[in-house]
C-alpha angles and dihedrals in degrees: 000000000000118000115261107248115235118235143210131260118219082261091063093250124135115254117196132238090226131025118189134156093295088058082076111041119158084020111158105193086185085061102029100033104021099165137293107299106001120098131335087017088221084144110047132311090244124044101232099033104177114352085082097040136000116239125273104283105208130173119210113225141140125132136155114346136012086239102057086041084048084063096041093058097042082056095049094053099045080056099057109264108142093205143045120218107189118203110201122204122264091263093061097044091056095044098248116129117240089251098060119100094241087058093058107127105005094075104134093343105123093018144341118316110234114191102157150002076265087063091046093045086057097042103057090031110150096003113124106238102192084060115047125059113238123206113181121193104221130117123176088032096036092110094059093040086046084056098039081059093048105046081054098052088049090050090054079054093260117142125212099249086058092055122092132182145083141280118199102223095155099134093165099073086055095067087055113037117001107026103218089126110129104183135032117285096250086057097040094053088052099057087050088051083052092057093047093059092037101059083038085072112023107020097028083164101051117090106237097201147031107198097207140209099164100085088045089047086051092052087060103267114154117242087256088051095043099054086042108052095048097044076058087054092046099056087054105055085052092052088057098046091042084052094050088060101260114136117237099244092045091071113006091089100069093042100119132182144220124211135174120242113218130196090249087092096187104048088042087054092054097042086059092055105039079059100057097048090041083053093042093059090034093067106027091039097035104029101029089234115180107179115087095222097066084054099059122088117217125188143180107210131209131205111244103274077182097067098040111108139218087214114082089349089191088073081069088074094061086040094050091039090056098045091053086049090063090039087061093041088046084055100238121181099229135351143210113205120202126232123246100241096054095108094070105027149355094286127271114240085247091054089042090056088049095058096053093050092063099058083038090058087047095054101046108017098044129074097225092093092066102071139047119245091350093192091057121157084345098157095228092053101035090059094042093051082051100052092044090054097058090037087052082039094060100040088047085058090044095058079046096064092054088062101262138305102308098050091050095049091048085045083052087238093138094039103046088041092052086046095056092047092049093051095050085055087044092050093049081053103051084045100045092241081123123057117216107169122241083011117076092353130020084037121164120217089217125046109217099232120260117195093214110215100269119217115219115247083214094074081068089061099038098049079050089056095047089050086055092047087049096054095041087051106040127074092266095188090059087044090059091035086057093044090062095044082062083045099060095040082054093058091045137042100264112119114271111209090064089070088036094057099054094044092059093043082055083055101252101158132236098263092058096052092052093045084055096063085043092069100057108037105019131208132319109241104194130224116268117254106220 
């Protein structure tokens, strides 16, 4: 009989045709394993996982108005989803009101447009914010959206220490992989300092960052290089908060992560938990954290928007089903599971209702709920969790000696490491050496037609109008007042989100506060790439 021939992860490992005991030899399950939610949390960050709860099932949505993302989430929740996840529009995420020229044509296109604490108010209009959990995807502004939340949810009687949820604010990662950075790095890690304190004292509940990987894996990062890459982020943005004088235990706990979920169910399932152990030793073993809690990654998961296909979109359905299965197995916190036509579109209702079924029909009709860390000591895993852990490991010390995060970011390293990875993919794929079904085998010589959900070009010239409505009716001359107040913290050390805070309460919009910060630090000009 021929040899069987060995292949290669996504992480360009080798992964044998056959595991078996000697495939762990020298294993030490006590070191390695230790139990559910003990160090170094291989297994699991709470001891009993799912078999008390199921994770937090949210459902990422948000397009054209306030209004029309208002009655999508009103939907999603009547149809069972326990949190909401907003995606904003390309203005908002870049700090730009819809009513300036470079916003012209991307009002409410990739998310909800959010001008003002009026549009938020509306967004969010009869959902009970103390009892849903909100994540917002939003990273250089996350600081104004976060206190736009908060002054509505102050205004429906709901104080901060009663909100839970997540804002992205991982701006890093932009400068490496998405681009929707708006200040330096230096700046930018002092506003996110800022938030830290901040929620410390007024949102203790609220999670002030999601660390991601998402946005790096989508750019076509390996697993290796996805973990790695955003446990180096995340050093540095405790570094930053340990240097502005925050203790570590003060804020560490409510540190939380975001990770993709391939098709490639196995790997995916190691690199969870190789994560969760590398974190685990990062923050007791580097920055001498005590309390349990710091220790403990914690991540939301979603399933790979990268490898979803316009062709035969319905394949999408098998592809996403088995990502959120190795979400589940990996032992995320809380998913978002994609919809089967966003490839093509922002999802139909109808697509939107699909995707949450499926995590829906893992939870309650399989069997992997009822047990903690299914895939332990299974030789196959446990070797690949292994493998993954020394390849992250490497790459981690790599972005060290070039003196953190920050520096190797500034020098292109992650970038230039993520591109050459997506090109060899790129490259499996163009010479069928990879399959992706329906694209390059299993083809069809006729696409069944799809109508794609359409977003109205008049919501650009209705969210302008409202802009011009807003400025004729507020106190214009507090509004600046307020904006200068967020100016001069900004040139000093005072906490920023304080002055923030009352300038949007007074209606100043999005855009100007940005604009504030602007004018005093200026804007970030990457590297060239080549």
């Amino acid at each position: 009989m021929a040899e069987a021939q060995s292949a290669q992860s996504e992480s360009n490992l080798p992964i044998q045709p056959v595991y078996d005991a000697s495939s762990l030899a020298g294993f030490d399950p006590e070191e390695k394993l230790g139990e559910p939610g003990s160090y170094p949390y291989t297994r699991g960050v709470y001891p009993t996982m799912y078999t008390g709860r199921p994770w937090t099932m949210r459902q990422y949505a948000g397009f054209g108005t306030a209004k029309e993302s208002n009655e999508r989430y009103h939907e999603l929740v009547n149809n069972g989803t326990g949190g909401l996840s907003v995606a904003f529009d390309l203005p908002t995420q870049m700090g730009y009101d819809s009513d300036e020229s470079i916003s012209h044509g991307e009002v409410g296109k990739v998310g909800v447009a959010i001008d003002s604490i009026d549009d938020m108010r509306t967004l969010f209009n009869d959902l009970p914010l103390d009892q849903v959990s909100t994540s917002m995807t939003i990273n250089a502004p996350a600081s104004t959206l976060l206190l736009m939340y908060q002054l509505v949810a102050e205004e429906q009687g709901i104080e901060g220490a009663k909100l839970t949820g997540t804002i992205q604010n991982d701006v890093l990662k932009e400068y490496i992989a998405r681009g929707t950075y708006i200040y330096p790095p230096k700046e930018s890690l002092r506003l996110i300092s800022d938030i830290f304190a901040y929620c410390a004292k007024e949102m203790p509940r609220w999670n002030t960052i999601s660390i991601s990987g998402y946005h790096m894996a989508e750019a076509g990062a390996t697993p290796a290089q996805e973990i790695a890459f955003t446990l180096a982020n995340a050093k540095e943005y405790v570094r930053a908060a340990v240097a502005a004088g925050l203790d570590v235990d003060d804020f560490a706990p409510r540190l939380s992560f975001f990770f993709v979920a391939r098709t490639t169910l196995l790997e995916e399932v190691a690199k969870f938990r190789a994560a969760r152990r590398i974190w685990a030793k990062i923050m007791r073993d580097e920055f001498g954290a005590k309390n349990p809690k710091s220790q403990m990654l914690r991540f939301h998961t979603q399933t790979a928007g990268v490898q979803l296909t316009a062709q035969q979109p319905e394949v999408n359905l098998v592809r996403v089903a088995l990502q959120g299965l190795g979400a589940v197995l990996g032992g995320t916190q809380s998913l978002h599971t994609n919809s089967y036509d966003e490839a093509i579109a922002l999802p139909t209702t109808k697509a939107a209702r699909l995707a949450l079924r499926t995590q829906q029909v893992i939870a309650y009709e399989t069997d992997v709920t009822k047990t903690v860390d299914p895939f332990a000591g299974s030789y196959v895993v446990e070797s690949m969790t292994d493998d993954l852990e020394a390849a992250a490991l490497e790459l981690i010390q790599a972005v060290e000696d070039r003196g953190g995060a920050v520096a190797a970011i500034e020098q292109g390293f992650q970038k230039s490491e993520i591109e050459r990875s997506a090109y060899r993919i790129a490259l499996e794929i163009d010479h069928n050496e990879r399959t992706v079904v329906g694209v390059n085998r299993f083809t069809l010589k006729e696409e069944e037609p799809y109508e794609p959900l359409r977003v109205d070009p008049q919501i650009e010239a209705d969210q302008c109008e409202r802009l011009a409505a807003l400025r004729a009716e507020r106190d214009n001359e507090a509004v600046e007042r307020a904006l200068e107040a967020v100016r001069e913290a900004a040139r000093g050390t005072d906490n920023l989100l304080y002055p923030m805070k009352e300038a949007l309460r007074l209606r100043a919009t999005g855009g100007e506060v940005s604009h504030a910060l602007r004018d005093v630090w200026g804007l970030y000009v990457p590297r060239d790439s080549f």
